[in-house]
Structure formats: structure tokens, C-alpha cells
N, C-alpha and C positions, 0 to 999 in steps of 0.2 A: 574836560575831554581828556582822556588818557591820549601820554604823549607818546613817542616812539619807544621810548626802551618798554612800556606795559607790551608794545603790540609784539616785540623781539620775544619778549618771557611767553607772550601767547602761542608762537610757532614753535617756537624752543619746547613748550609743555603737549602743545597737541604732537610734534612727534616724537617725545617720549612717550606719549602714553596709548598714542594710536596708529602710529608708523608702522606698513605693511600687514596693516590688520582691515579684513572687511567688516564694514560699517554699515548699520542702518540707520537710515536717511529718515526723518519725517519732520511734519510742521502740525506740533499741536494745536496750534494756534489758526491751522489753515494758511496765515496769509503765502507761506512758500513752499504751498503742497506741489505745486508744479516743477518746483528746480528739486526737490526732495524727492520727486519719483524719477527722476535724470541720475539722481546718484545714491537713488537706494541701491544697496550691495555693492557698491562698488568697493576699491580697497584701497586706501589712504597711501601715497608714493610720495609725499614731498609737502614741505612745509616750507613759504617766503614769507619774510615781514617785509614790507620797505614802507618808508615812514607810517603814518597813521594805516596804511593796510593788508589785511592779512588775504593770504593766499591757500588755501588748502588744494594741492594737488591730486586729483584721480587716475584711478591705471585706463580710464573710459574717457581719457582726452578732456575731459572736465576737471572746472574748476569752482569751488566754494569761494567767491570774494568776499570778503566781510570791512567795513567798516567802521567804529563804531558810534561814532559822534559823539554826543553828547550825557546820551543814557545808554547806550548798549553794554552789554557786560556777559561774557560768559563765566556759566556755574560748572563746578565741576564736580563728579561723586565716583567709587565704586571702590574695591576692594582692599584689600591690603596692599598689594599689589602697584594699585593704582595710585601713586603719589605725587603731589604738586599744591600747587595752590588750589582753593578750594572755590576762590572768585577771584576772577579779572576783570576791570573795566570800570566805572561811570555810573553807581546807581545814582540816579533821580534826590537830587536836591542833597547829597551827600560827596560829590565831587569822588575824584580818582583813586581807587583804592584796590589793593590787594590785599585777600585774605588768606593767609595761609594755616594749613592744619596738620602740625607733626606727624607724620605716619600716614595713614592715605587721604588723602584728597578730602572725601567726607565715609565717615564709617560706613560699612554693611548695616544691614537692617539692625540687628541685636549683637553688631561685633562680631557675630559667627560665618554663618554664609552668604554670599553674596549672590543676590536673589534678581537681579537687573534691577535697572534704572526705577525707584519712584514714579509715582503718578505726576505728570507736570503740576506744575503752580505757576497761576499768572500767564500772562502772553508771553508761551516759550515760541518763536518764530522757529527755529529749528534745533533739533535736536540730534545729535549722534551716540549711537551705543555700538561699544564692542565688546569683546568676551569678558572686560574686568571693568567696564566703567563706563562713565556716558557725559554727555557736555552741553550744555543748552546755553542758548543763545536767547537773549531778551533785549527789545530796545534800539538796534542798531538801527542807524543811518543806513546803511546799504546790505543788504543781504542778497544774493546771484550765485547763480549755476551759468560759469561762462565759458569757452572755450580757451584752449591754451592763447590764440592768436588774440581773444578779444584781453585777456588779462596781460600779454602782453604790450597791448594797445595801451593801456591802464597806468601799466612801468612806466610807459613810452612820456607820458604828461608829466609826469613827478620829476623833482628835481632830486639831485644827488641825495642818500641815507648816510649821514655819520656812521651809522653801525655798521652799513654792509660795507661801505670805505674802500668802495671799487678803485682798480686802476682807472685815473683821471677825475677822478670825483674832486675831490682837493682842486684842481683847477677849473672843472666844471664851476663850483662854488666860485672861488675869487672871479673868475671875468662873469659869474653874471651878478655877483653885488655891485662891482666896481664898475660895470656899465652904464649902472641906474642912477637917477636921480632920487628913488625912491628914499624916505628916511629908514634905517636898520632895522627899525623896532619894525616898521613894518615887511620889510622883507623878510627878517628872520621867518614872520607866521606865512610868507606865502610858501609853499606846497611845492611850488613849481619852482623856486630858487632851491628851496632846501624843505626836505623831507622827514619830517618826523617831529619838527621841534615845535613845540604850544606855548600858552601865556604863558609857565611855571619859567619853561629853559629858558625863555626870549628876555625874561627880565633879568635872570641870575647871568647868564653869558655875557649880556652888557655889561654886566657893574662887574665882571669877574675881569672882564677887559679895560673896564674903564672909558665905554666909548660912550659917547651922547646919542641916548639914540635917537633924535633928530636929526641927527648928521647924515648927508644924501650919501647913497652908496658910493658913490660914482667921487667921491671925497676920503673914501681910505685907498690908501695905499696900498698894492699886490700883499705884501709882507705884513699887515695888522690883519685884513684879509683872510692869509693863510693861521695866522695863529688862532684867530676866531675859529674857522673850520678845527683845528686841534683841538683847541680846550672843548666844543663840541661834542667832539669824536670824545675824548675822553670822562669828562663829566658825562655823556649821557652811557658808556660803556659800565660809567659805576651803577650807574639807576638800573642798567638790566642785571647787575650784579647781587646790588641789594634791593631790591624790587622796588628802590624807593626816591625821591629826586633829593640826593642832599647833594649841596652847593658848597659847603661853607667845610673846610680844612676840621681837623680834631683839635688844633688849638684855640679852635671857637668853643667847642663843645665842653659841658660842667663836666662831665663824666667822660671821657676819653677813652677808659679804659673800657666804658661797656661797648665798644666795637661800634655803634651807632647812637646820633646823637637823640636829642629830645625831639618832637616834632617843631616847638617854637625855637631850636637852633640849628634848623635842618638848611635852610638861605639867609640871604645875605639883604633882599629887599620884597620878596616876592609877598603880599598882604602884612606888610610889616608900615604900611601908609600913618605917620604922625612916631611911631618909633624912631629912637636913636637908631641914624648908621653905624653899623658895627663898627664901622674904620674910621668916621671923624666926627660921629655925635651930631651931626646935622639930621631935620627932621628929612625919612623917607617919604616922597613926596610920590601924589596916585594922580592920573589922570586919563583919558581914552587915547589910545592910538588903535586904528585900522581896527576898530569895533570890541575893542577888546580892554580890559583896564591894563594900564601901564605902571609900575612899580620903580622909582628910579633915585640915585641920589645925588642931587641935584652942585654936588661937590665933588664928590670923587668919578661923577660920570663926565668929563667935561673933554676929553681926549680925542683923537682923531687917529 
């Protein structure tokens, strides 16, 4: 499931490339022919991420909420013009990835003129086109046309975002970990402690802290607490930087110098189960927490 910083790069691109421009709205696919005719023509004023979801704001009081679970993924195409990545998101049995394509998003028909959006392919749920390019949408958990009040409603459930790193969030964070009983590994993935972070961050943030994460929340201390919420804040600032979750310092990496590392030295435990810890040679050890696999080493994670 793409974690926060994918869904940050997703608002970050939809208003560069469609900010204060009218949009046509449709659902190839049917299933959201009904929220697609609430915001056909309307004109894009405002892009939010906050953790896993994205907000596309309308000047018609509406709003695009998008989710994307598990397989949703938005594609993107048009002109010269038109630049960014070229897919965001979750395809189906290939886990989180960004695609990106030098120069625009994805070529014009013959590199010449840009002639609109392609015919859909596959179950495009919805689709946006403007004067230089267009964005389709496949796959999500949640797709809605809601009002500003119900997307606020929405805000209102989620716990603090690392990235958005409001005033009070930092303590938002520390009193409601250190409330619970619950163990870390699993509060990390709840939504409503904290916003944005999936399996990939939950494992690497532990071992970057060194905390157990069986250890009940309600067992760290304010001040280990806040430095979690930092390194957080700042490991996932990189991932919306470099469009990609690396964990692990440049003096892990073979090549340092090529500005990012390989994919197998990108973390520190995360699928790395029966491999050497980078830090004491002990085997990375896997098992389930809170539905999810757990990634941990079972030496240097022992801390409180």
C-alpha cells in the first residue's frame, strides 16, 4: 500500500499540473459516473495529502477524496508541458511504486501535438483531463465527491501527518502513544495515532530507534516518544524527496556517490527476514503484528 510521502508527491503533482485549471470529470469505467457529473467542469483550487489520503479541492464546494489502498494507482500523460511522474501508487501484485519519465509525464501521441487524453485501458474509475494532460485513476479503496464539511469530517478521524507537522501534532503524537497499552509496531499502523506511516516506515523507524516493538506505548517515555515523531518527520520528508522509502545513511550504501542507494540497501530490516543485521550480524527476524508482517532485529531492537 503506498505510504504517506507517495500520497504528498500525488497533491504536490496534481497541483502542479492542474491547479486553477477546469477539468473534465468522467468515469470510464461507470462505477463513479455520479460524483464525475457533480464535478465535471469544475476548476481544481486546492490540493491536501494527510496521511494515506488525498483531497482534490473544487471552486463548487466539492471535493475528490481518493484513497488508495491496496491496488489503486494513478497514471498520468500529456504534453510537454506536462511533467511529473508518470504513475503513482500500488499496482496489483507488484507493491508501491513510482514511475517516472524525463520530460513529460508520458509523450504526445507521435512527440508532436498533443491531441487529448487516449482511449482508457482497463477499469479507469475516474478520469481528469485539462488543456495539457489528464490522470486516471484505477483500483482505489475509496473514490467520493464530498463536500468541504464532509472531508473535513474525514481530517477530523486521522491522527497527526509527519509531513503536514502542524502546530501541536509532535504532542498530539507523544500523549496518545504514551497513553496506550497498545505494543508500538502496532500503533505505529493505526491511522488515528498517526497518519501516513505503513509496513515499510513501521519496521525501519523501530530499528532506526532501537525500540522493541512489542514494548506497550504507555512504556516510552515523553522524550523517546518525541524523537520517534522526528526521525518520522524526517525519514518520511526524504521519501517525498526522493520519491522512494530509503532508510539506511550513505554509509551503508556500495556506491554513495550515485546520490541513491540500490534497492537491496535502501533499509535497514524491512524483507530482509533470515539476512544479516546491518549493525550486529544477527539474523532479521519476520513475524505478524496487527495483520501485517513484522520485520525486526531481535538485538539491536531491545530499547525502551
Amino acid at each position: 500500500m503506498p505510504e504517506g510521502h507517495s500520497v504528498h508527491r500525488l497533491a504536490r503533482q496534481f497541483a502542479d499540473v492542474f491547479s486553477g485549471q477546469r477539468l473534465a470529470v468522467s468515469s470510464p469505467q461507470g462505477r463513479f459516473a455520479d460524483g464525475a457529473a457533480l464535478l465535471d467542469a469544475s476548476t481544481l483550487v486546492g490540493t491536501v495529502a494527510h496521511g494515506k489520503h488525498l483531497f482534490l479541492h473544487f471552486d463548487r464546494g466539492l471535493v475528490l477524496h481518493v484513497h488508495l489502498g491496496l491496488y489503486g494507482a494513478w497514471d498520468f500523460g500529456g504534453d510537454a508541458s506536462f511533467r511529473g511522474a508518470s504513475s503513482i501508487g500500488a499496482p496489483r501484485k507488484v507493491g508501491e511504486r513510482e514511475v517516472f519519465d524525463d520530460g513529460a509525464a508520458a509523450s504526445a501521441d507521435d512527440g508532436s501535438v498533443y491531441s487529448g487524453p487516449p482511449a482508457p485501458v482497463g477499469a479507469v474509475r475516474v478520469r481528469l483531463a485539462g488543456a495539457h494532460g489528464w490522470a486516471d485513476l484505477r483500483g482505489a479503496t475509496t473514490c467520493h465527491a464530498i463536500t468541504e464539511a464532509e472531508a473535513g469530517a474525514v481530517l477530523a478521524r486521522l491522527g497527526p501527518d509527519p509531513l503536514r507537522n502542524l502546530p501541536g501534532d509532535r504532542e498530539a503524537f507523544v500523549t496518545g502513544v504514551t497513553a496506550r497499552k497498545t505494543p508500538l509496531a502496532a500503533l505505529l499502523m493505526d491511522q488515528k495515532v498517526i497518519a501516513g506511516v505503513g509496513n515499510v516506515y513501521r519496521a525501519e523507524l523501530l530499528f532506526r530507534q532501537g525500540l522493541d516493538p512489542w514494548l506497550p506505548g504507555r512504556a516510552l517515555d515523553a522524550g523517546a516518544a518525541g524523537a520517534l515523531w522526528e526521525d518520522t518527520v524526517a525519514v518520511m520528508s526524504d521519501g517525498v524527496r526522493d520519491g522512494r522509502i530509503i532508510t539506511t545513511p550513505p554509509s551503508y550504501w556500495t556506491e554513495p556517490a550515485a546520490g541513491l542507494p540500490a534497492p537491496e540497501e535502501s533499509h535497514f530490516v524491512y524483507r530482509r527476514q533470515g539476512l544479516e543485521c546491518r549493525n550486529c550480524r544477527t539474523p532479521v527476524a519476520l513475524t505478524d503484528l496487527a495483520a501485517r508482517k513484522l520485520y525486526w532485529c531481535p538485538v539491536c531492537q531491545q530499547g525502551s
